[in-house]
C-alpha angles and dihedrals in degrees: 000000000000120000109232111199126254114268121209117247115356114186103231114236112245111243101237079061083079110014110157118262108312097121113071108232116225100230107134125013118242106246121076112034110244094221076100098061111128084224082080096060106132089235095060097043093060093052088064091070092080096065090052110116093239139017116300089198136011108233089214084069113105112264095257086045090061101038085052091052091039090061096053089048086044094053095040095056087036084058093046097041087051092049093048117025106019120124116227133029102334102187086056087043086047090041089056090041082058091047087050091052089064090062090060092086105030119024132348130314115218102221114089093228089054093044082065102034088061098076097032079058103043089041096063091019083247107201111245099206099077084055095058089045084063085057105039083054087059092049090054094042082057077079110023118120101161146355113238102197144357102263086046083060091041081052100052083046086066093069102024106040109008102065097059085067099045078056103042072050102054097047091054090048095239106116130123131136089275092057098041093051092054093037086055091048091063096034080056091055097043084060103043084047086056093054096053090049087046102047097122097037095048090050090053082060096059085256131130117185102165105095109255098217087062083043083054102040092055098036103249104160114206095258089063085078113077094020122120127255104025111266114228093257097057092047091058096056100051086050089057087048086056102048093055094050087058094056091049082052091055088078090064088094095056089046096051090053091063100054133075132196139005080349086077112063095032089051094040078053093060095044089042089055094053087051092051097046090047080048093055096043096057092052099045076054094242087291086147092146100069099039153027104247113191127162126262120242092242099055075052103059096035089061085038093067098043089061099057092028087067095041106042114026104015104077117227095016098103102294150078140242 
């Protein structure tokens, strides 16, 4: 974690400034469902793979294998873009959406991604239930202005990140309660990383995910938010952000060791994104107002082959030979 320097009388933010989610935001009328929106076209969904911080897919996977990981990714971004940028009345597009999910084990489901998704799911008995979580944390974020703590934001993870790698899980057959806790705890990361890199966006969008006890505590007034560059307070508090999601990372070892087979690599790539993005932001100094800060390819790769160096060459650091 850097050290940023004291600085001399910081007026404290008042609390209400960021009291959880007790004011609705007025993000989407209420009228035409926005399952309609021409954002959720499959095509454009897709499209979206490419900006993720890591792979979604390996392209080493067997074909099925892909297709299968591609149509989880696909359902997860068509759920958020539903819940953020859609036009019309997004709780009755995410209500449908939930209708729609229903279909998945008996029938037909009407949307094209979850046309796809249903085999994907029967074939490996896929569990429902994470799927609706992605929903239900749309649903929340429809009146979310702020979050108050951190375990208020690991929380939040539960619904909106968590449930992807219980999933990812789940199709390799490697899930249990061991592996789904570890798996939670770098999901958890992968989504508190993409905060701190979506401060400004996110506030644009009436949203505040930093927790605002940490926003209070080192003195980050509201308007910090979406000002260029990034002030020192803020800067503090997304470092702090990115520290802990370290920690939550460092799990990434443990979890490795308990995988086989194709799990390994593609696991160790989305670890190894988060790594790399908590990398990038520490050396661009948490300035995450006044630009989009990704991580390079190298610095992935680089993090990339440290995973599955450790677990599957370096004897006694998490792996096997």
């Amino acid at each position: 974690m850097v050290a940023f320097p004291e600085t001399a009388n910081v007026r404290a933010a008042e609390p209400d400034a960021y009291a959880g989610a007790a004011t609705t935001s007025a993000l989407a009328p209420r009228g035409t469902s926005a399952i309609d929106s021409p954002a959720l076209a499959a095509g454009t969904i897709r499209a979206r793979a490419a900006s993720e911080n890591f792979p979604v897919v390996l392209w080493g996977l067997p074909r099925a294998l892909r297709e299968a990981l591609l149509s989880l990714y696909d359902f997860a971004r068509l759920v958020d873009q539903l819940g953020d940028d859609a036009e019309g009345d997004r709780m009755a597009g995410l209500d449908a959406l939930s209708e729609d999910l229903l279909r998945i084990r008996e029938g037909e489901p009407r949307h094209p991604i979850l046309r796809r998704l249903a085999p994907v799911v029967r074939r490996h008995d896929l569990p429902i239930e994470p799927l609706e979580r992605l929903i239900e944390a749309n649903r929340r974020d429809q009146s979310l202005v702020a979050i108050a703590s951190w375990d208020d934001l690991l929380e939040s993870c539960r619904y909106s990140a968590n449930p992807v790698g219980e999933l990812v899980l789940a199709l390799f057959g490697c899930a249990s309660p061991h592996t789904i806790e570890l798996s939670d705890a770098i999901c958890s990361a992968l989504q508190i990383v993409e905060h701190c890199q979506d401060v400004r966006e996110d506030v644009e969008r009436g949203r505040v995910y930093l927790p605002a006890e940490d926003l209070v505590r080192l003195g980050c007034a509201r308007e910090d938010l979406d000002r260029a560059p990034t002030s020192l307070r803020l800067r503090r508090v997304v470092s702090l952000q990115v520290d802990r999601a370290r920690g939550l990372l460092a799990r990434t070892d443990a979890l490795l060791a308990e995988l086989r087979g194709l799990a390994v690599p593609l696991v160790a790539a989305y670890a190894a994104g988060g790594l790399a993005t908590c990398d990038a932001l520490e050396r661009h100094g948490f300035d995450v107002t006044s630009q989009a800060i990704r991580p390079t390819r190298r610095a992935f790769v680089r993090r990339w082959s440290a995973l599955l160096w450790r677990r599957w060459i370096r004897p006694g650091h998490g792996g096997r030979r």
